[in-house]
C-alpha positions as CSV (number, residue, x, y, z in Angstrom):
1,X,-17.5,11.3,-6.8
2,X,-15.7,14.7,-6.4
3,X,-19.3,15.4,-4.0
4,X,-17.5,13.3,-0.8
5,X,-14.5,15.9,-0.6
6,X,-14.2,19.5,0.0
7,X,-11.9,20.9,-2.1
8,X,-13.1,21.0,-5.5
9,X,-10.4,20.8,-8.3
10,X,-8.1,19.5,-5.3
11,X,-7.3,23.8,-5.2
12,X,-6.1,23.6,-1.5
13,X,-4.4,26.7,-1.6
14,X,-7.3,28.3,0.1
15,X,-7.3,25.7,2.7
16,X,-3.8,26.1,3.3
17,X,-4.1,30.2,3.8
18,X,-7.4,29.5,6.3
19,X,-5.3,26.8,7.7
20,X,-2.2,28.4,8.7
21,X,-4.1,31.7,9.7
22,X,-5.9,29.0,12.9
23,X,-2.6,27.6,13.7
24,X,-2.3,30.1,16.5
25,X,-5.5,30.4,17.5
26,X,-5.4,26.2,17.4
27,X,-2.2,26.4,20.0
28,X,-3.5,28.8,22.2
29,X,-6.6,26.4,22.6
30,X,-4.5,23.2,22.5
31,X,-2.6,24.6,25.9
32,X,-6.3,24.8,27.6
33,X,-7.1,21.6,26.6
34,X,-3.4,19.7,27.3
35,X,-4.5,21.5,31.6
36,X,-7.3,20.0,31.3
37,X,-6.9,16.6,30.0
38,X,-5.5,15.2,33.0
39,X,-8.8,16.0,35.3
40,X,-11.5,15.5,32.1
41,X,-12.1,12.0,31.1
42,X,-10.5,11.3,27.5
43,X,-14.0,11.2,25.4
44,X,-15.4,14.4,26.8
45,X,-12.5,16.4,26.5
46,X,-11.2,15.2,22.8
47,X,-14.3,15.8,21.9
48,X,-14.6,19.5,23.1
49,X,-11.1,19.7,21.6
50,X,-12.0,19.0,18.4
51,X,-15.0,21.3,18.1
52,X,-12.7,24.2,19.5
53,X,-10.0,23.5,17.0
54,X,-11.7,22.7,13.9
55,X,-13.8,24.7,11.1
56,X,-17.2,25.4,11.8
57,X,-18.5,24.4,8.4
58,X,-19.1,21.5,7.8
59,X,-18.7,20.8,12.0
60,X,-16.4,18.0,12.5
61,X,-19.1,16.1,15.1
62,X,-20.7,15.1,12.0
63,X,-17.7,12.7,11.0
64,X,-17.1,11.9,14.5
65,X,-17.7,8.2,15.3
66,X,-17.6,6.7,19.0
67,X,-18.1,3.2,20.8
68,X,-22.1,4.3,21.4
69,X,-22.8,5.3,18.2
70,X,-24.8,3.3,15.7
71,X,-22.9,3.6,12.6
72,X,-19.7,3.3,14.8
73,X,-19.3,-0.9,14.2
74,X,-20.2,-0.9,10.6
75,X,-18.0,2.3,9.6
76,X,-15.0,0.6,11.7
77,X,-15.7,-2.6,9.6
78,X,-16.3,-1.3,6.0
79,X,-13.0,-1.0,5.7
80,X,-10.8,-4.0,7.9
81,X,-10.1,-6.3,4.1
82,X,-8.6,-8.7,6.9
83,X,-11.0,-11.1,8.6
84,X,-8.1,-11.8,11.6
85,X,-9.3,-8.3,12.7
86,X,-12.9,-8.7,13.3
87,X,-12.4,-10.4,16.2
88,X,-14.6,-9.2,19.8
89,X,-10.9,-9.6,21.0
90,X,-8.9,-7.1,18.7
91,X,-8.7,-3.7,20.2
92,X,-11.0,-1.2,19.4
93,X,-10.6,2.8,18.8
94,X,-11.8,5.2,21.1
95,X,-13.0,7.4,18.1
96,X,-13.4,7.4,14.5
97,X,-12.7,10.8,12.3
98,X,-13.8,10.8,8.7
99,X,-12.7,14.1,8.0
100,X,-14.3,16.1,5.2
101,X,-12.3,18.8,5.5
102,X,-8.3,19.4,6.4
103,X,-9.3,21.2,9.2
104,X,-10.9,17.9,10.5
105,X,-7.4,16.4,10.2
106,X,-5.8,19.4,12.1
107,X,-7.7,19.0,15.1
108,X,-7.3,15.3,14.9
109,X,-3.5,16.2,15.2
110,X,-3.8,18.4,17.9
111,X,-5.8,16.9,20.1
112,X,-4.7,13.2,20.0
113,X,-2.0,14.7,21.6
114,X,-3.5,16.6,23.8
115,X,-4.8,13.3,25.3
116,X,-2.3,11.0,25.0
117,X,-3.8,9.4,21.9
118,X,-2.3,7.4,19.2
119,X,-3.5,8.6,15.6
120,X,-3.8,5.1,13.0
121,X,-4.4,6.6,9.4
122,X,-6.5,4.4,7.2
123,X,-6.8,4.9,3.6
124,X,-7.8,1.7,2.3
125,X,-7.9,-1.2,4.9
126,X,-5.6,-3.4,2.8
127,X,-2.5,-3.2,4.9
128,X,-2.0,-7.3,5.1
129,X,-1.4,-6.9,9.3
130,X,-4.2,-4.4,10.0
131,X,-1.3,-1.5,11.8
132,X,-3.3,1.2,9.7
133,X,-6.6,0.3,12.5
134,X,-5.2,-1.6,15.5
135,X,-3.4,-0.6,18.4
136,X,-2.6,-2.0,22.0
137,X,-2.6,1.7,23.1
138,X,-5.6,4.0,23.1
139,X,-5.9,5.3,19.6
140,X,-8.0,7.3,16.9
141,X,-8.5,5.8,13.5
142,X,-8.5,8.6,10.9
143,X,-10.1,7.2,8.2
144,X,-9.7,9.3,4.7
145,X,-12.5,7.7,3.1
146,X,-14.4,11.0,2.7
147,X,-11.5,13.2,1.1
148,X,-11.3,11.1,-2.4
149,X,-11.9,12.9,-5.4
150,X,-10.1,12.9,-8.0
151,X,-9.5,15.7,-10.5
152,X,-7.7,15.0,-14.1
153,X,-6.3,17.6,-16.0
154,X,-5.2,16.5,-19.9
155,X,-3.0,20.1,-20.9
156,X,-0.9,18.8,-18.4
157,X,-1.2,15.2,-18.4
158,X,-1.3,15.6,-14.2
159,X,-4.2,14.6,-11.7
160,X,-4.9,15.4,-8.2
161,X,-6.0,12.6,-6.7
162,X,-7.1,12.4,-2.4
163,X,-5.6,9.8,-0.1
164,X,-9.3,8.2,0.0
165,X,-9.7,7.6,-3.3
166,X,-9.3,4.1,-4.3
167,X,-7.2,2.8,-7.4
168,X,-10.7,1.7,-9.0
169,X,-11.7,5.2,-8.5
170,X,-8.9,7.1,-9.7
171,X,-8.4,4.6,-12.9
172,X,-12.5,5.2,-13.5
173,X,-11.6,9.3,-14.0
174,X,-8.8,9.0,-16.1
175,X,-10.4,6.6,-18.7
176,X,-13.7,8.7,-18.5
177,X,-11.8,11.4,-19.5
178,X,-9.0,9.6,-22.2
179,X,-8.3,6.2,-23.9
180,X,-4.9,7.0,-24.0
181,X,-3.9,7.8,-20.6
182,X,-3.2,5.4,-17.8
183,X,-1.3,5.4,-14.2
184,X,0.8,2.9,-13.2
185,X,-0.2,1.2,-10.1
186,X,-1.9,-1.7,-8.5
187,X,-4.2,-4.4,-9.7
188,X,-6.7,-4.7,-7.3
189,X,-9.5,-1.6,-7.5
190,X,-10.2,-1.7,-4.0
191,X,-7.1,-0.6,-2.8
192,X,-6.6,3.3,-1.3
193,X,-4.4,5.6,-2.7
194,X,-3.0,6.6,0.2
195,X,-1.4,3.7,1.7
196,X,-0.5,2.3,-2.0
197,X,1.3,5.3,-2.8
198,X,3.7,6.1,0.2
199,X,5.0,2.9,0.3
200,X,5.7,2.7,-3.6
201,X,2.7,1.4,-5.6
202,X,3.6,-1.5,-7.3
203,X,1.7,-2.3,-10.7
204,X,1.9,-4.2,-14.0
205,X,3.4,-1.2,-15.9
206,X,5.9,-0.9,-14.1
207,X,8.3,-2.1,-16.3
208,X,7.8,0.4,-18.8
209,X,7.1,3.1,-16.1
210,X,8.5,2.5,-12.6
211,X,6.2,2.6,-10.0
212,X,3.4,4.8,-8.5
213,X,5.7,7.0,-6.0
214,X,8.3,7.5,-9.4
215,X,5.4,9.3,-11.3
216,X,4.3,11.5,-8.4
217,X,5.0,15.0,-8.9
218,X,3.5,17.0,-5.6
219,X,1.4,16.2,-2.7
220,X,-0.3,18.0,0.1
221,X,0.5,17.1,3.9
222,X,-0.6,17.9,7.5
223,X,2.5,17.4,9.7
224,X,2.4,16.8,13.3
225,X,2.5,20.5,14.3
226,X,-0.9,20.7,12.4
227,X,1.0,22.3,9.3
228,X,-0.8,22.2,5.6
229,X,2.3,21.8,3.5
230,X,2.8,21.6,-0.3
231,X,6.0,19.5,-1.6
232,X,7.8,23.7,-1.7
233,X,7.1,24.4,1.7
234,X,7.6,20.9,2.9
235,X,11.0,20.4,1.8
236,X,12.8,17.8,-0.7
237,X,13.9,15.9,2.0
238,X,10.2,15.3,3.6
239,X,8.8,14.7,-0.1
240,X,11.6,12.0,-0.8
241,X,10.4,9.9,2.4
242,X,7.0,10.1,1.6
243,X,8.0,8.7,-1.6
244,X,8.3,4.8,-0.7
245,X,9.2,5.6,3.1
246,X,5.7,5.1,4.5
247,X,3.7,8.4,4.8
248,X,2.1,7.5,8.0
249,X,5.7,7.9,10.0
250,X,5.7,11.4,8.5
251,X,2.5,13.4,8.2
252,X,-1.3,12.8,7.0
253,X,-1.2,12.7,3.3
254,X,-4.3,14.4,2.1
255,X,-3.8,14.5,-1.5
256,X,-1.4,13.6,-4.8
257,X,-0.1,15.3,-7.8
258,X,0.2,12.5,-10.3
259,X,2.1,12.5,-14.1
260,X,-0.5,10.6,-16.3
261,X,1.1,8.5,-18.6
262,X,0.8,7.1,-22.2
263,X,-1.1,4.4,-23.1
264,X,-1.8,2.6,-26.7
265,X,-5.4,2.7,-27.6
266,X,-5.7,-0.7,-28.2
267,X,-3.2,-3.1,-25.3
268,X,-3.2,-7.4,-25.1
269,X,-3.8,-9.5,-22.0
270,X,-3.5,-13.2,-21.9
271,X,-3.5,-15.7,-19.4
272,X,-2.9,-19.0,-20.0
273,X,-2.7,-22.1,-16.7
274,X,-0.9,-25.2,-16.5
275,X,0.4,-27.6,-14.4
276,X,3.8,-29.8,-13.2
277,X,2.6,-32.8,-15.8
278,X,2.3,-30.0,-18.6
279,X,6.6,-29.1,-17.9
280,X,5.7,-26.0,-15.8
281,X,9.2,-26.3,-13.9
282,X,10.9,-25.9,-17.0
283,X,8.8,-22.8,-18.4
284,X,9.2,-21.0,-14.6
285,X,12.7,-21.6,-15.6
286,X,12.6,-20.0,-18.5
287,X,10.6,-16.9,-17.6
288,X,13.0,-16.3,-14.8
289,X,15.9,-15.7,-17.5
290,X,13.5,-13.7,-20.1
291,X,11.1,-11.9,-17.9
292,X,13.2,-9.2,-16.7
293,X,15.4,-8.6,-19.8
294,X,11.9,-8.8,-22.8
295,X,10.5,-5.8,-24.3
296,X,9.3,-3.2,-21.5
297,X,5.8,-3.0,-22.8
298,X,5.1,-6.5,-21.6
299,X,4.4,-7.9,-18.0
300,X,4.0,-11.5,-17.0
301,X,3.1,-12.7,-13.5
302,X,3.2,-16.0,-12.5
303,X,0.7,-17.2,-9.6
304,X,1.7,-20.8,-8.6
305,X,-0.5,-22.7,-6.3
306,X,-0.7,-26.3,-4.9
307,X,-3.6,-28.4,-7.0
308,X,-5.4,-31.3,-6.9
309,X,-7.0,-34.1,-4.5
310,X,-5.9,-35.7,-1.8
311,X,-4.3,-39.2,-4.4
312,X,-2.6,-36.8,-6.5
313,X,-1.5,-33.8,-5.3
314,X,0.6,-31.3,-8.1
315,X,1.2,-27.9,-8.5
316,X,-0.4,-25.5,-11.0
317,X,0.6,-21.7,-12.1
318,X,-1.3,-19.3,-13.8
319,X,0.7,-16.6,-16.4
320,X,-0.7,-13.5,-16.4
321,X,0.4,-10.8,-19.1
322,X,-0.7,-7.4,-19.7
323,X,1.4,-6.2,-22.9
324,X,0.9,-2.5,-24.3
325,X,0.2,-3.4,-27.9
326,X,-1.2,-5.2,-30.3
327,X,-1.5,-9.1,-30.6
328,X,0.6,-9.3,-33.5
329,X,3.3,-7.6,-31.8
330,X,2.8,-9.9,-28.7
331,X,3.0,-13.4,-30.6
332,X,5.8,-12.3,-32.6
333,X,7.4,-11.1,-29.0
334,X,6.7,-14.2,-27.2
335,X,7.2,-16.8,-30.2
336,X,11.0,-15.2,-30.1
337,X,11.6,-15.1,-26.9
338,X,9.8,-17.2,-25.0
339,X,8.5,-20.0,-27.3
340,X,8.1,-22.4,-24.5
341,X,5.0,-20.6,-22.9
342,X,3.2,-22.2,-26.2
343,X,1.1,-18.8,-26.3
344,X,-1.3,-19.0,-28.9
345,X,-3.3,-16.2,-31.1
346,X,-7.0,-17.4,-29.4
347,X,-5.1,-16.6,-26.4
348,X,-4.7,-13.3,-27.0
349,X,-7.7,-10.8,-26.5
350,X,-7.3,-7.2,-27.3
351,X,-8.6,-4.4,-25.3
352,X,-8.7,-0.9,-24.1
353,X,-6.3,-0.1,-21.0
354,X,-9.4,0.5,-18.7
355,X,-10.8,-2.9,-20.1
356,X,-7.2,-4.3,-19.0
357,X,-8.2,-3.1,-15.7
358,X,-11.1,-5.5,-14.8
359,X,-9.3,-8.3,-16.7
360,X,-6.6,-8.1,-14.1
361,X,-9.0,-8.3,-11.7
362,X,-10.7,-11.4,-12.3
363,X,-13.8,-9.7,-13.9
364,X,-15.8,-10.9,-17.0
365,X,-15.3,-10.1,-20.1
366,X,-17.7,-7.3,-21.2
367,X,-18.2,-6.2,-17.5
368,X,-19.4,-2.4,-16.9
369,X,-16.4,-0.4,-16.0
370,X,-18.6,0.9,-13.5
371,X,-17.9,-1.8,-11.2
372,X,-14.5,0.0,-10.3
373,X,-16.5,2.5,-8.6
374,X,-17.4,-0.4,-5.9
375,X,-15.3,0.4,-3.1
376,X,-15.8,-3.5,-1.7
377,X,-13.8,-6.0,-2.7
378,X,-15.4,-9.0,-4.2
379,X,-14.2,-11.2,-1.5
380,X,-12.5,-11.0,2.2
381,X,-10.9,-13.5,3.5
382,X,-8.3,-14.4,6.5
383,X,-5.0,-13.9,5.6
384,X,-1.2,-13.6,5.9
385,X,1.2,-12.5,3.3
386,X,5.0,-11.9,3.1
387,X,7.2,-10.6,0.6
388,X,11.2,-11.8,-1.3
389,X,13.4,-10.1,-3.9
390,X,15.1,-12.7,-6.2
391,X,18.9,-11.8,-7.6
392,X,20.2,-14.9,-9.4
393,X,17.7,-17.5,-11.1
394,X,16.3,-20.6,-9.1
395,X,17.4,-23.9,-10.5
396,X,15.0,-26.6,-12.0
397,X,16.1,-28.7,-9.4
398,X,15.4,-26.0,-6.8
399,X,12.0,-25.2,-8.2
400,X,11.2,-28.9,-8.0
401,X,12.4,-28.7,-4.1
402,X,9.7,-25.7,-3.7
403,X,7.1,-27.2,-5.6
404,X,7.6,-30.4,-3.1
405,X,7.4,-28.2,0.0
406,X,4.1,-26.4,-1.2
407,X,2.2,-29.2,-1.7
408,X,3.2,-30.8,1.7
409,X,2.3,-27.4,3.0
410,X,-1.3,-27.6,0.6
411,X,-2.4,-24.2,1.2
412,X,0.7,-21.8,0.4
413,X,0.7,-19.9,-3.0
414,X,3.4,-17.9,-4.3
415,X,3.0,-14.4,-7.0
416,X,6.2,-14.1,-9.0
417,X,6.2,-10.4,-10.6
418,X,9.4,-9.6,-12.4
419,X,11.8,-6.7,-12.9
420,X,13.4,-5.0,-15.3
421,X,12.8,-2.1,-17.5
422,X,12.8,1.2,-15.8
423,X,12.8,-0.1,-12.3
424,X,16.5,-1.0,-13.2
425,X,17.3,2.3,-14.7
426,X,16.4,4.4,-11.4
427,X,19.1,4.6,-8.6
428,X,17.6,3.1,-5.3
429,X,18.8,6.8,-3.6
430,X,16.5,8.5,-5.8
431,X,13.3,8.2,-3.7
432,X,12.6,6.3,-0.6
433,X,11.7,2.9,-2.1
434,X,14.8,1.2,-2.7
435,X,14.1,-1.8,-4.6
436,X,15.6,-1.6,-8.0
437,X,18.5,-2.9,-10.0
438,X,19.7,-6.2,-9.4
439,X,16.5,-7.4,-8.8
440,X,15.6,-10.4,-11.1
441,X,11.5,-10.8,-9.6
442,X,9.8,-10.2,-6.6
443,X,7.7,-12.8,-4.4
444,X,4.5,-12.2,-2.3
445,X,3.6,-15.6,-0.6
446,X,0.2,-15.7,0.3
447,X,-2.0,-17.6,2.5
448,X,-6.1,-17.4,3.2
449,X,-8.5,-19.3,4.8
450,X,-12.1,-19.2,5.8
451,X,-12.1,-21.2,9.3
452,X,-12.4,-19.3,12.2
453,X,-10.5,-19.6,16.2
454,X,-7.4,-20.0,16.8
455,X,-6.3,-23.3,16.0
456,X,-7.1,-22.4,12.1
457,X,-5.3,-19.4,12.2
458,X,-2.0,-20.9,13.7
459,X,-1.7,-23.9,11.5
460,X,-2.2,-20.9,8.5
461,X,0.7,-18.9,9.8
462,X,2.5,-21.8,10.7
463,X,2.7,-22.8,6.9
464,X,3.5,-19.3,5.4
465,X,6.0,-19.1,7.6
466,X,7.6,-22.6,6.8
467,X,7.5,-21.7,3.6
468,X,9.3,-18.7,4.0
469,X,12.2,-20.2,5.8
470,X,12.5,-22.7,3.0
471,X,13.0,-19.9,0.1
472,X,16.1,-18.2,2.7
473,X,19.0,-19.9,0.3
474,X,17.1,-18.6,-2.6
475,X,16.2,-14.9,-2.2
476,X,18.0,-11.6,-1.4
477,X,20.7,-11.6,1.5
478,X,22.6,-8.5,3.7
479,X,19.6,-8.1,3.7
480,X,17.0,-10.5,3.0
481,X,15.0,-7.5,1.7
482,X,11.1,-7.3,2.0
483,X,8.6,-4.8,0.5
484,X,6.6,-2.6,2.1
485,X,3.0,-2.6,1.0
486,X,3.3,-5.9,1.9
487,X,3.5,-5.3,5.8
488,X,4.3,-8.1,7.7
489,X,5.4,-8.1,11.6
490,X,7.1,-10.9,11.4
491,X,10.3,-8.9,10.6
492,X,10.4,-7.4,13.7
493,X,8.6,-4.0,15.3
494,X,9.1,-1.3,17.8
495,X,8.1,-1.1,21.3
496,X,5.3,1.3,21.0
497,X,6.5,4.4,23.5
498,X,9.8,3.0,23.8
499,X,11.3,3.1,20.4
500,X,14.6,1.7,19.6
501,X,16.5,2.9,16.5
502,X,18.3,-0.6,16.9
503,X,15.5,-2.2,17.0
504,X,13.8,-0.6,14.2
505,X,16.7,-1.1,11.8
506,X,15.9,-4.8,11.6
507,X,12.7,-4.6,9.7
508,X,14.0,-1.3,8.7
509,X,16.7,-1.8,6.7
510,X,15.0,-4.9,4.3
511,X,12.3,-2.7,4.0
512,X,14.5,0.1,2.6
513,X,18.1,-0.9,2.9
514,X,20.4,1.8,2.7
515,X,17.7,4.5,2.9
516,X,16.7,3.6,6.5
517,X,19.3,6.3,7.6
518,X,18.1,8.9,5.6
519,X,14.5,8.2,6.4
520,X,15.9,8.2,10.1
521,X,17.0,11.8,9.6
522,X,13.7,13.2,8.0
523,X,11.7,12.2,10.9
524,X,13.7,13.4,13.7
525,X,13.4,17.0,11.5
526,X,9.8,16.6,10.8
527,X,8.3,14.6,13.9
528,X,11.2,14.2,16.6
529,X,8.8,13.5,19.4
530,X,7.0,10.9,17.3
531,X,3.8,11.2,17.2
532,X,3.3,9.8,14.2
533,X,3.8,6.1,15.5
534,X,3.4,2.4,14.8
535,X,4.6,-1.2,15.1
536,X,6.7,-0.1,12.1
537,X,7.2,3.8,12.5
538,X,10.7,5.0,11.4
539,X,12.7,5.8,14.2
540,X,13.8,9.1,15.4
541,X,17.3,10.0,17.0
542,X,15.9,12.6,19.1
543,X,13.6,9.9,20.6
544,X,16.5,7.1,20.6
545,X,19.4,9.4,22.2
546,X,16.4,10.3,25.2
547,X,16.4,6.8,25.9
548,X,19.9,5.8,25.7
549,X,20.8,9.2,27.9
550,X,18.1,7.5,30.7
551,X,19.7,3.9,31.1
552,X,23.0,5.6,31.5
């Protein structure tokens, strides 16, 4: 795996000396190109800019992909995980980069804006509204899918791990290496690190161990001058953003220092389903008072779903658990504290961590752990998703109300993943991601469907979105807070070119409540001309107080 990257060992101290030794020779050639862009057609002269400004070896054509090339389609697709974004009609970039090499990443920098480009960095593909490979203005995907190997180093319980590498990848290396070792982040193999990791990393250990961006230790960056910084020479402030603040407002991230952490040898999952006839309202009830406050080393997710045919139409939830121990442990657990779930001792199956792994993600018992090498998910789908934070417990009569609403909606589903543990013991200040005490679950809501045009995707939307608006009396207010990794437009987004810090502090503070400000601040230090820029960018002053000084 290590084979796809070019830093073996992830030692990118030498890149970072060869790196910073171009920078000048870079700028002096930038200024040619920045004369010459306005007379030279965009393709011609962003490509001459990146030959000029990049490492000979390996040459950076070779991971260059535009319109009239044949692999250009099927490498743009390979990595889109939603189907709305397939369509002839969604815009298109003018290149692909694949970089192998940080120097490939420099000159992508550099000369994006040396023709008025737009940079989208892609990690993964799973962002849920597609902002890491779309853009209404003429853009460059950067896609990291080259740079992902991942190096594990037991004296110190660390790992370097690339912003390509996905979580199956990254999970694969540790267990190869120790059955007593684990990370805590996501369920779903598929997903890059990059992406997963500056926006927080959310996972079912993180009740015992916080989340992804709490266990990260170092990283290495290119900023928007074309810098190769380390978390010393990039500053505390520019390492707490890209800590839960989104590293694509800030810099490329090229590659992670991660604390391993311990794991038993032998851990428990269960997962038991029932429906509305079976009391289910009752035992959501219950979870929401026990879930947060039980033993740390156990996790239970609720997925609740409408069921059944068109005469008889009900509700049905799955529990989920992933509990680091032993089954005895577990059912004595459970049988105290939450006797209602009915959890049984055939329920129980006991496993490795790594083996945990595929059980969480839907594959058969006795499956290769291989499979987490497969970069493709097992299924894509069209979708939507959006995000809640719950503070006081629903009533039974309230869950009842929901239930009601989900199966008039029929194709809405909701993920309930609770709190608790460390995530309560870390002050919200501490990194970016703010989302901590007080918090008694989280919700994703979630929609898919296979029908394509228009009409399909509307009435979709339209349901997720009804759905949403019904939970308002429920959920987190001041503000109704939102996570994330689970990126969803609807909250609001910038004017791409005219960028309004009032405008970004809608999504922008339930994304990251108080810490909008400070994220504010880093980016007018590190980027103040933003060129690192989306529908959801954070803001910077130096950008805002430009346009604010013009309508005057």
């Amino acid at each position: 795996m290590g084979s796809h990257a070019t830093t073996s060992k992830h030692n990118y101290s030498q890149d970072m000396r060869a790196s910073m030794s171009l920078i000048l020779s870079l700028v002096s050639l930038l200024l040619l190109d920045v004369a010459s862009a306005n007379s030279d057609p965009i393709p011609g002269s962003f490509l001459r800019c990146l030959s000029q400004n990049s490492q000979p070896n390996p040459p950076i054509s070779s991971v260059v992909y535009a319109p009239e090339n044949s692999s250009y389609a099927s490498v743009l697709r390979s990595y889109i995980r939603n189907l709305r974004f397939v369509s002839p009609s969604t815009p298109k970039p003018f290149f692909i980069v694949a970089p192998t090499h940080v120097s490939h990443i420099q000159a992508s920098i550099l000369c994006c804006k040396a023709n008025g480009l737009q940079i989208r960095i892609r990690s993964g593909g799973h962002d849920y509204d597609g902002l890491s490979y779309v853009s209404d203005s003429p853009f460059v995907i950067l896609d990291m899918f080259n740079l992902r190997s991942v190096s594990v180093d037991f004296e110190t319980e660390t790992a370097w791990v690339e912003s390509g590498a996905t979580l199956g990848e990254l999970y694969y290396e540790i267990a190869k290496k120790s059955g007593i070792h684990g990370f805590p982040a996501g369920v779903c193999p598929t997903v890059g690190v990059g992406g997963h990791f500056s926006g927080g990393g959310y996972g079912n250990m993180m009740r015992k161990y916080g989340l992804s961006v709490d266990n990260i230790v170092d990283a290495w960056l290119v900023d928007a001058k074309g810098r190769v910084l380390d978390r010393e020479s990039m500053g505390e402030d520019l390492f707490w953003a890209i800590r839960g603040g989104g590293g694509a407002s800030f810099a490329v991230i090229v590659s992670w220092k991660i604390k391993l952490v311990p794991v038993p040898e032998r851990v428990t999952v269960f997962r038991l389903q029932m429906t509305l006839e079976q009391g289910l309202t009752r035992i959501v009830h219950k979870w929401q008072h026990i879930a947060e406050e039980i033993d740390n080393d156990l996790f239970i997710r609720i997925v609740v779903m409408p069921s059944g045919k068109k005469d008889h139409r009900t509700i049905k939830a799955k529990f989920v658990a992933l509990f680091l121990g032993n089954s005895d442990r577990l059912l004595a657990l459970v049988n105290e504290k939450f006797p209602e779930l009915g959890l049984q001792r055939q329920d129980c199956i006991e496993m490795t961590w790594i083996e945990s792994v595929l059980f969480w993600s839907n594959y058969a018992n006795g499956t290769s752990v291989d499979v987490l090498l497969d970069r493709t998910p097992q299924s894509e789908k069209f979708l939507k998703k959006k995000s809640d934070y719950v503070q006081n417990p629903i009533s039974e009569s309230d869950l009842e109300g929901i239930w009601k609403k989900m199966i008039e909606l029929k194709k809405t589903a909701m993920t309930f993943n609770p709190y608790g543990g460390r995530m309560s013991e870390i002050e919200e200040s501490e990194i970016a991601f703010p989302h901590r005490a007080g918090n008694m679950f989280k919700i994703q809501y979630s929609v898919t469907w296979k029908e394509e045009g228009a009409e399909a995707a509307e009435r979709s939307l339209n349901s997720i979105r009804r759905l949403y608006d019904y939970m308002s009396n429920h959920v987190s207010k001041s503000p109704r807070a939102s996570y994330l990794n689970y990126r969803d437009v609807d909250l609001g987004v910038n004017q791409i070119g005219n960028t309004s810090y009032w405008e970004a502090i809608i999504w922008g503070r339930k994304y990251f409540k108080r810490n909008f400000e400070r994220l504010v601040k880093v980016k007018t230090m590190v980027d103040p001309d933003e060129f690192f820029v989306y529908e959801q960018s954070v803001p910077s002053v130096g950008i805002w107080r430009d346009e604010a000084a013009e309508q005057m």
